[in-house]
N, C-alpha and C positions, 0 to 999 in steps of 0.2 A: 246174694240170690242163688236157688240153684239151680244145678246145672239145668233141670230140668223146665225151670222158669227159662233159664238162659235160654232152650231151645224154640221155647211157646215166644217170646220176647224175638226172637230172631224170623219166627216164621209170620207173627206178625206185618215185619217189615218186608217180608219174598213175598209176603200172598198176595195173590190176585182177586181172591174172595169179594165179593159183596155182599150186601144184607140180600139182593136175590139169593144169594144160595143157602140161606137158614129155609128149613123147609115152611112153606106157608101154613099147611097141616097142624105142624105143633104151633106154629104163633099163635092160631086163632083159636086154637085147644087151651092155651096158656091164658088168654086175653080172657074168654069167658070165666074163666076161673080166679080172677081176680076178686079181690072186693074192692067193693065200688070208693074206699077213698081209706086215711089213715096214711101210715109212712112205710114205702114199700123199698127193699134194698134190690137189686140185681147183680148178683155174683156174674164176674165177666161180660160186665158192659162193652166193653171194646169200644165201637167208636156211634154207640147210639141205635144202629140200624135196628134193633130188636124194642127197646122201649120207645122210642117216637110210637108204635102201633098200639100202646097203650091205653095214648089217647082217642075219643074223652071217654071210653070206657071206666078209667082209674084218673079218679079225681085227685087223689091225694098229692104226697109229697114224695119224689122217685130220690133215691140213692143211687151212687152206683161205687162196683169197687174191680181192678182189673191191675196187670202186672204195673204197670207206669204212670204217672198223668199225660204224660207223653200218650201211651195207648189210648188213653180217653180222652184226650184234646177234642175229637169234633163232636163228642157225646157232652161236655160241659156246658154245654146253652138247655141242654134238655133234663138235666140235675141238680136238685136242691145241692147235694152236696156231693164231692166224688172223693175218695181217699184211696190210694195205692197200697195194693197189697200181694205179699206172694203166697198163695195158698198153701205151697208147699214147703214152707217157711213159719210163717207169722200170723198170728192170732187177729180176727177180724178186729180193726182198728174204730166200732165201736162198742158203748157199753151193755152192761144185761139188758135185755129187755125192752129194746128200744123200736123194733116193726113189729105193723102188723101184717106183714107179709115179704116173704124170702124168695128170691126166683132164681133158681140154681139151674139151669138149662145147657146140657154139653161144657160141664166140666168136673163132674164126679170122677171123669175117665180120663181124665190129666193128672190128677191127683193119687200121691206115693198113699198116704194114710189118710185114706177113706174116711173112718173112724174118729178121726181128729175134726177132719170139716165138717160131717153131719151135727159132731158134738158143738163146734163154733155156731153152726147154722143157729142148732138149738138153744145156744147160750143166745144171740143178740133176739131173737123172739119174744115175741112175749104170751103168757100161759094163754093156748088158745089159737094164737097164731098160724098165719097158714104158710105151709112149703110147696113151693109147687117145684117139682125135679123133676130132669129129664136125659136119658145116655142111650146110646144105641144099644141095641140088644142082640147081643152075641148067638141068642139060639132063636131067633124070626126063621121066620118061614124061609123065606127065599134065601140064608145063613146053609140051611139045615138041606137045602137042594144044591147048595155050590159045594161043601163039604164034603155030597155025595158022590159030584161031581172031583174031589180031587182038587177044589180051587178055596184060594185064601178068602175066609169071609168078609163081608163089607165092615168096616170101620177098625177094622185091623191092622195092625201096619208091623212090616218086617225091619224097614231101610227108614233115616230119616233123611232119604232124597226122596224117593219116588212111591209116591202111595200105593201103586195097581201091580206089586210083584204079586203075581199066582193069581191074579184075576183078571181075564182078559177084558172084562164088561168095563170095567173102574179106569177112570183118567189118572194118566200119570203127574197129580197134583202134588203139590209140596206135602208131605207127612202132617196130620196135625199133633202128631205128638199125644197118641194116646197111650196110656201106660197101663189100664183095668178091663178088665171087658165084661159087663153086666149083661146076668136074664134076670127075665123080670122076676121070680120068683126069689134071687137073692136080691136084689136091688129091696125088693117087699120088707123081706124079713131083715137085711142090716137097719132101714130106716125105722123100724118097728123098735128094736133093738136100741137105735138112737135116743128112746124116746119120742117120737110120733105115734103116730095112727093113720093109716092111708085110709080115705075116703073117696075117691075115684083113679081111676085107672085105664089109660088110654093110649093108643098108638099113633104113629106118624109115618110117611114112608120117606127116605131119607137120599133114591137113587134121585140121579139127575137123568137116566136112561129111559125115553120113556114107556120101552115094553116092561122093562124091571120095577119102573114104578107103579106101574100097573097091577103088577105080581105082588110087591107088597101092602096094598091096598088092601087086595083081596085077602091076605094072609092076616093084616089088621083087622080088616072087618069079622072073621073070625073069632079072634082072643085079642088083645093088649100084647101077649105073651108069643105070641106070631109075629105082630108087628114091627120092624125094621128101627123102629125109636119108641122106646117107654116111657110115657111122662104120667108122673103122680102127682095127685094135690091129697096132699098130708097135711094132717093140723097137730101139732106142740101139744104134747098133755102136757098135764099141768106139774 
């Protein structure tokens, strides 16, 4: 495993996280953009909190894949099947062309070579297939005000003790271990590059603060490219 699994793997086990704190925003942005049935995978299941909301919108058959089975233990009552994988290691553990939908949600930005997993995404899809992805965005609005201000942007991280060095607004949460930091306009064009086609384009606001979430709202409702989390629903050319 590496190191860097090692770290994601370790904060796993510190964090205090719940499925409360995935933002609702992008769930219910993710969920409509499902298709209605077919066999869907979810890169970084963790322990379920994100797909239970699937239902009954997505009828089909859920996958899931995340550092352990350990990590997904309370997520296997709500999975067809679960398989353990280190993204920054090891080649998705199934074969070509096997969903018809990918849900890649906050871990493009964990991830050493980018380029290797959009390529996996697109190898287990099949021609046609939809991507629905999604990372915080390094040049949002209320980024591009703290910046000015002199302060470390949101989902950034200096230490992997303490998430909130250089930003007084941000809890000093366990680090999640991000190692890329995406705007939307390169997030657009690697996935393009992939091999996709993005088809819709939308934001989420990511603070738990809630004048700052309020600020990034308004900054989403603006552009996608404002908004504090980018998610695309992309479809596999052929």
């Amino acid at each position: 495993m590496s190191e860097i699994s090692e770290f994601a793997k370790e904060r796993y086990a510190r964090s205090s996280m719940t499925g409360n704190d995935f933002s609702a925003e992008r769930v219910k942005t993710v969920v409509s953009w499902l298709p209605k049935d077919g066999k869907l995978l979810e890169i970084g299941v963790w322990d379920g909190s994100i797909v239970r909301n699937y239902r009954p919108a997505f009828e089909g058959e859920i996958y899931g894949t995340d550092l352990s089975e350990e990590v997904m233990r309370k997520a296997l009552p709500l999975l067809k099947e679960a398989k353990a994988c280190d993204l920054n290691r090891d080649p998705l553990p199934w074969d070509d062309a096997t969903f018809d939908c990918v849900v890649c949600c906050e871990v493009i930005e964990h991830i050493v070579d980018t380029d290797r997993l959009l390529a996996e995404l697109r190898r287990v899809l099949k021609p046609g297939g939809v991507l629905v992805l999604s990372t915080p965005n390094l040049a949002s609005g209320i980024n591009r005000l703290f910046v000015l201000l002199g302060w470390q942007p949101l989902s950034t991280e200096v230490s992997t003790r303490r998430s909130n060095y250089g930003n007084p607004l941000r809890k000093p949460l366990v680090p999640a271990g991000h190692v890329r930091g995406y705007t939307c306009r390169a997030l657009r064009e690697q996935v393009s590059d992939a091999g996709f086609f993005v088809e819709k384009a939308a934001s989420a606001p990511v603070a738990a603060t809630p004048l700052v979430k309020a600020v990034e709202k308004l900054f989403g409702a603006v552009s996608p490219s404002l908004g504090s989390d980018v998610v695309l629903r992309c479809r596999r050319k052929a």
